[in-house]
C-alpha positions as CSV (number, residue, x, y, z in Angstrom):
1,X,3.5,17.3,5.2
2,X,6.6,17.7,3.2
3,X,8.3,14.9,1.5
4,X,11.2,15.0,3.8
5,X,9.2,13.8,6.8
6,X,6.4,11.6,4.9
7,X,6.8,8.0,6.4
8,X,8.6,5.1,4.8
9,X,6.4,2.1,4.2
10,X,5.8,-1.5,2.6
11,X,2.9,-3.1,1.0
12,X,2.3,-6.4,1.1
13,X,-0.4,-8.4,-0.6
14,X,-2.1,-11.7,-0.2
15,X,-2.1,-14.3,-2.4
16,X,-5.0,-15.7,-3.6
17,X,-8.5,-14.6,-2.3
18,X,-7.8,-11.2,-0.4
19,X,-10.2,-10.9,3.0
20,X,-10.7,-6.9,2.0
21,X,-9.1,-6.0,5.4
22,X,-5.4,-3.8,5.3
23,X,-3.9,-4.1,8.4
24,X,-1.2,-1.1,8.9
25,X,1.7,-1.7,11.2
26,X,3.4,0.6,13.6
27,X,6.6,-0.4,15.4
28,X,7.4,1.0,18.8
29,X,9.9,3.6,20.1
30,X,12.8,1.3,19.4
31,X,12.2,-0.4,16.3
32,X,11.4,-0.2,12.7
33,X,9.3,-1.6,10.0
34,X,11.6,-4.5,9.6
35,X,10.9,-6.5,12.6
36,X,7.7,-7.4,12.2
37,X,8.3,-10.0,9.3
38,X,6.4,-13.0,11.6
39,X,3.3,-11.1,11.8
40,X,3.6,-10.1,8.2
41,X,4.0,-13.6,6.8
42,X,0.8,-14.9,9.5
43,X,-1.2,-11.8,7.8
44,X,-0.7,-12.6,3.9
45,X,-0.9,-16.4,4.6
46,X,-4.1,-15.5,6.2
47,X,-5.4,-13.2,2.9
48,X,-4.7,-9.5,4.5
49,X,-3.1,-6.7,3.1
50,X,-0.3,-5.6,5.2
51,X,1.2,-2.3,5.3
52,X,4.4,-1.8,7.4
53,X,6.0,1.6,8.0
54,X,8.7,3.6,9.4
55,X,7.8,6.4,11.4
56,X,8.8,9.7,10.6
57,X,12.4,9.9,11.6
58,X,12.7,6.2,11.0
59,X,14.2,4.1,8.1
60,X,15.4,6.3,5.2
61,X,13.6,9.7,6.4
62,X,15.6,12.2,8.4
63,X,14.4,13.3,11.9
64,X,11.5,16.2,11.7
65,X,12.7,19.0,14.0
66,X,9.2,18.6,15.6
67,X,9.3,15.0,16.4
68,X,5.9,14.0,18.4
69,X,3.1,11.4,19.0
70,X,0.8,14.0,17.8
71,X,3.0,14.3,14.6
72,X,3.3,11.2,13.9
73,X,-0.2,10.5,13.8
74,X,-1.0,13.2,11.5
75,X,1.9,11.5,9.0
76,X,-0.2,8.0,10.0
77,X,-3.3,9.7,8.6
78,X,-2.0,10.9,5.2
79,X,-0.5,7.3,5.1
80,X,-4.2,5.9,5.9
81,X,-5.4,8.6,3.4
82,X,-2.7,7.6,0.3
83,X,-2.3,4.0,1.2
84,X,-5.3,2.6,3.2
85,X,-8.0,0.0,2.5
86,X,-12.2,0.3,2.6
87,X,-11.4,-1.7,6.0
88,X,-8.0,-0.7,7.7
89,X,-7.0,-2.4,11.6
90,X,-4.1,-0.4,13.0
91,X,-1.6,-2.7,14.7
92,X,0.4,-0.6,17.1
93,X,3.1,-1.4,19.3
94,X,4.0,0.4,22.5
95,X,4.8,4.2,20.6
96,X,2.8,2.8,18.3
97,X,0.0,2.3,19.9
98,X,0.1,5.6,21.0
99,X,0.3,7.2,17.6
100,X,-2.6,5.0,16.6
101,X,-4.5,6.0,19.6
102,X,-3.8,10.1,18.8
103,X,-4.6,8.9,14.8
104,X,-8.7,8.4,16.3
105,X,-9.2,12.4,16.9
106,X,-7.6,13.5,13.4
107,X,-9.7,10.8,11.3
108,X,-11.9,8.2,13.0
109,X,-13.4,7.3,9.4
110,X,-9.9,5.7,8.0
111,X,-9.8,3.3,11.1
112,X,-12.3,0.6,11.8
113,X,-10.2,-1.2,14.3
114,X,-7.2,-1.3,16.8
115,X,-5.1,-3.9,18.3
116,X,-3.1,-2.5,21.0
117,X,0.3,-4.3,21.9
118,X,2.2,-3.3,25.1
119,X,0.9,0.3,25.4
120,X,-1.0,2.8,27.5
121,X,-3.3,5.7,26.9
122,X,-1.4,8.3,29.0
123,X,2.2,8.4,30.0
124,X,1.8,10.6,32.5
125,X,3.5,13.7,33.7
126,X,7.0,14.0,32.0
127,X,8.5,15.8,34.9
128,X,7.0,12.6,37.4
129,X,9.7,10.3,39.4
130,X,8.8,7.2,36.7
131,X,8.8,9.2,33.6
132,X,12.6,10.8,34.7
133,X,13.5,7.3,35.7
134,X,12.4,6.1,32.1
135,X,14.0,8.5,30.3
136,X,17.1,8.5,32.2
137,X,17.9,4.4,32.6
138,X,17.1,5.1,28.1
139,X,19.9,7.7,27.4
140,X,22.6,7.9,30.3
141,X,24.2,5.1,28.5
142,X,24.5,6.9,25.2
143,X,25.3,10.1,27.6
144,X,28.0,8.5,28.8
145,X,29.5,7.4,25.4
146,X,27.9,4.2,24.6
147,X,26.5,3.3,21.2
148,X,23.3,2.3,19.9
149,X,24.3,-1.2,19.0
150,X,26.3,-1.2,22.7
151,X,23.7,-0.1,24.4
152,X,20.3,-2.2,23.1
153,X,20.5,-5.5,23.1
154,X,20.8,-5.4,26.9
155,X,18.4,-2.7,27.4
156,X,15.7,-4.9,24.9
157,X,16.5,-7.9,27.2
158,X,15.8,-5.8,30.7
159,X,12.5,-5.2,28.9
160,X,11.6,-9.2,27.9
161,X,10.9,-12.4,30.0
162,X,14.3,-13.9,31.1
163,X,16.0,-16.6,28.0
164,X,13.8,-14.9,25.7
165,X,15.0,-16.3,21.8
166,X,14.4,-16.9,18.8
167,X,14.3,-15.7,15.2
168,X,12.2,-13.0,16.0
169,X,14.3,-11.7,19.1
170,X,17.1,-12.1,17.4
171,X,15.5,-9.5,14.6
172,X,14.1,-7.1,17.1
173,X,17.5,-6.8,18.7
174,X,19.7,-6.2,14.8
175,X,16.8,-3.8,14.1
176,X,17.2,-1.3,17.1
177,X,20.8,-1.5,17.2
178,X,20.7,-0.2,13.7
179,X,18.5,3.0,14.6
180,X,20.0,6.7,14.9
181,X,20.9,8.2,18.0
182,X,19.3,11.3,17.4
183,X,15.9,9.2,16.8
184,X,16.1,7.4,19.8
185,X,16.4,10.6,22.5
186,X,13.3,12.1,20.4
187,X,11.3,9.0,20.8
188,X,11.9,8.4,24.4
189,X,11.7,12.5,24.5
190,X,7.6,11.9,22.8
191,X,6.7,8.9,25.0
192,X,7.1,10.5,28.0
193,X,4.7,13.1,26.7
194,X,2.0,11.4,25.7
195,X,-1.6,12.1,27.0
196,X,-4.6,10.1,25.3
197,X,-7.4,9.2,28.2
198,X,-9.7,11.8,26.9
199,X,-10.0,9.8,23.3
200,X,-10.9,6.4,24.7
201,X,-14.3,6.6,25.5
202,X,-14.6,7.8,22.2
203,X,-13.2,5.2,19.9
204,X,-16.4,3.0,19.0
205,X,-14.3,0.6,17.2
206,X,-13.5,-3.4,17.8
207,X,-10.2,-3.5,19.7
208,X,-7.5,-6.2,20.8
209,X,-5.6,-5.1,23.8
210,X,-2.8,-7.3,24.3
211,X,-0.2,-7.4,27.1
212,X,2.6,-8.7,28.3
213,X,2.5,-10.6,31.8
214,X,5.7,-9.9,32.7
215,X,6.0,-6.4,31.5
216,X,7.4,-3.5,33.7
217,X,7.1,-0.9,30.9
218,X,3.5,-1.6,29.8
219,X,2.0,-3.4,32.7
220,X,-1.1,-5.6,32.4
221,X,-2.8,-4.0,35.3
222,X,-2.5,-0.6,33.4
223,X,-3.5,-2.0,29.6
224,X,-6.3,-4.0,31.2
225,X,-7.5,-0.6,32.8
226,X,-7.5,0.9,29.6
227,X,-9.6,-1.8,27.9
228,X,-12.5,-1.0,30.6
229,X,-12.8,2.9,28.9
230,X,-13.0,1.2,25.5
231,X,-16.4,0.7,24.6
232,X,-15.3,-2.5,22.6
233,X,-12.2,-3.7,23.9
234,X,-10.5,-7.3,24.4
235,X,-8.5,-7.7,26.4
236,X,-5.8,-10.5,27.0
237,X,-2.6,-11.0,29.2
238,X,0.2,-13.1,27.3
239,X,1.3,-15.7,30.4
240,X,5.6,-15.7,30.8
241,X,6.0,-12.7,28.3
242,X,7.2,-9.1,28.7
243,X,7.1,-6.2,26.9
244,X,8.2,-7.6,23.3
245,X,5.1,-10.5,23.0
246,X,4.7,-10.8,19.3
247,X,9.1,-11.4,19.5
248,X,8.8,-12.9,22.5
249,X,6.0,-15.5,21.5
250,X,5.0,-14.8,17.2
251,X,3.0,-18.2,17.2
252,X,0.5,-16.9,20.3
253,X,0.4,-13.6,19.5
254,X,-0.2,-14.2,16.2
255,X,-3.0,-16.6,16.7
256,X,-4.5,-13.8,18.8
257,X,-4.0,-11.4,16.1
258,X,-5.5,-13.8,13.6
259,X,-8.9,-14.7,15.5
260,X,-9.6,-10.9,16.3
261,X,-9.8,-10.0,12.8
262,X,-11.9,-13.4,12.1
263,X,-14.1,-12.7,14.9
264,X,-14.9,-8.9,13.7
265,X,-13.7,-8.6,10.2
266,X,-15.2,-11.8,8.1
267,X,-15.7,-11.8,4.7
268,X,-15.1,-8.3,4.1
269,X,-15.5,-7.8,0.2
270,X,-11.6,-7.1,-1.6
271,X,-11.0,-4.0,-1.5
């Protein structure tokens, strides 16, 4: 992978005695690296190494003419590969968890654990009635002339529990409004792509599935499905969120986030 399309990423580390577990980071669709600072402060407080990134097309790095889930995971793999940990958990957050999910058939040995956020194993046909619908409510409004920072804070809130706030609300909204139009189309172009069933059964690691209860995007009926074809899956329903829980509610999801990697993770040597 050139240099053009490598991801942009962060490294942060613990202070004082480090747990030996890196837990890498991956935003959704709309999003960056940027908004995940209340997860990233719970994580060092709690002695992890954090890494954050942008995805390819994200942050500083220009849009890869072959934009993908299945590209993205390759870039998280070399990332994994350059940057990772003897013990790395992939936090991924609706795309994200997607790219982390594809990430499992390229190099299973860089990944000993998943927490899922507000995702789904399959998207399903992209020519389907909900896929058209998904795509189309996304981009008409930019079709039609609107811009990003227009068009996202209201499309965020359609897609979070009604009176949703807060500091971290208020970040996830200045962070999408400041993505690039052309980044946008391609990621809502990717999602509706996406085909992953066949890998679940497969991934014989500890993993967190957490969803919204209120979500229309990522529905708990459909992420609690997909725990049952884990072999080692959690899964838990956030009550009175949507599909932006660790915005929406940082303390819960966090203390989710927090007890999985106790539960299967302790006292991992530094690393």
């Amino acid at each position: 992978m050139s240099m053009q399309t490598c991801p942009d990423f962060s490294i942060t580390h613990p202070q004082g005695q480090p747990s030996g577990v890196t837990v890498v980071l991956l935003h959704g669709a709309f999003g960056a690296k940027e908004y995940w600072r209340a997860q990233i402060q719970a994580l060092v407080r709690d002695g992890h190494r954090v890494v954050a990134w942008d995805a390819p097309g994200y942050g500083l790095s220009p849009l890869p003419p072959d934009f993908s889930i299945d590209f993205c995971a390759t870039a998280l793999c070399d990332l994994l590969r350059r940057e990772g940990g003897a013990c790395n958990v992939v936090l991924g957050h609706s795309m994200g968890g997607m790219i982390a999910q594809r990430a499992w058939a390229y190099a299973p040995q860089l990944i000993q654990g998943y927490v899922l956020s507000a995702t789904s194993a399959a998207f399903g046909k992209s020519d389907g009635d909900w896929q058209r619908e998904f795509v189309r409510q996304r981009v008409a409004p930019l079709d039609a002339g609107r811009t990003l920072p227009d068009h996202a804070p209201g499309m965020l809130r359609t897609m979070m529990a009604a009176g949703a706030a807060g500091p971290a609300v208020n970040l996830l909204i200045a962070t999408v409004s400041l993505m690039r139009e052309e980044t946008f189309r391609a990621a809502v172009a990717a999602i509706a792509t996406f085909e992953g069933r066949a890998l679940l059964p497969t991934m014989h690691v500890p993993v967190l599935c957490v969803a919204g209860e209120l979500d229309r995007t990522a529905p708990a009926e459909v992420m609690a499905k997909m725990a049952t074809k884990l072999p080692r899956a959690q899964f838990v329903s956030l009550p009175g969120v949507g599909h932006f829980g660790w915005a929406e509610q940082p303390d819960a999801f966090n203390q989710l986030l927090l007890q999985f990697l106790s539960d299967h993770f302790p006292s991992r040597s530094a690393s």
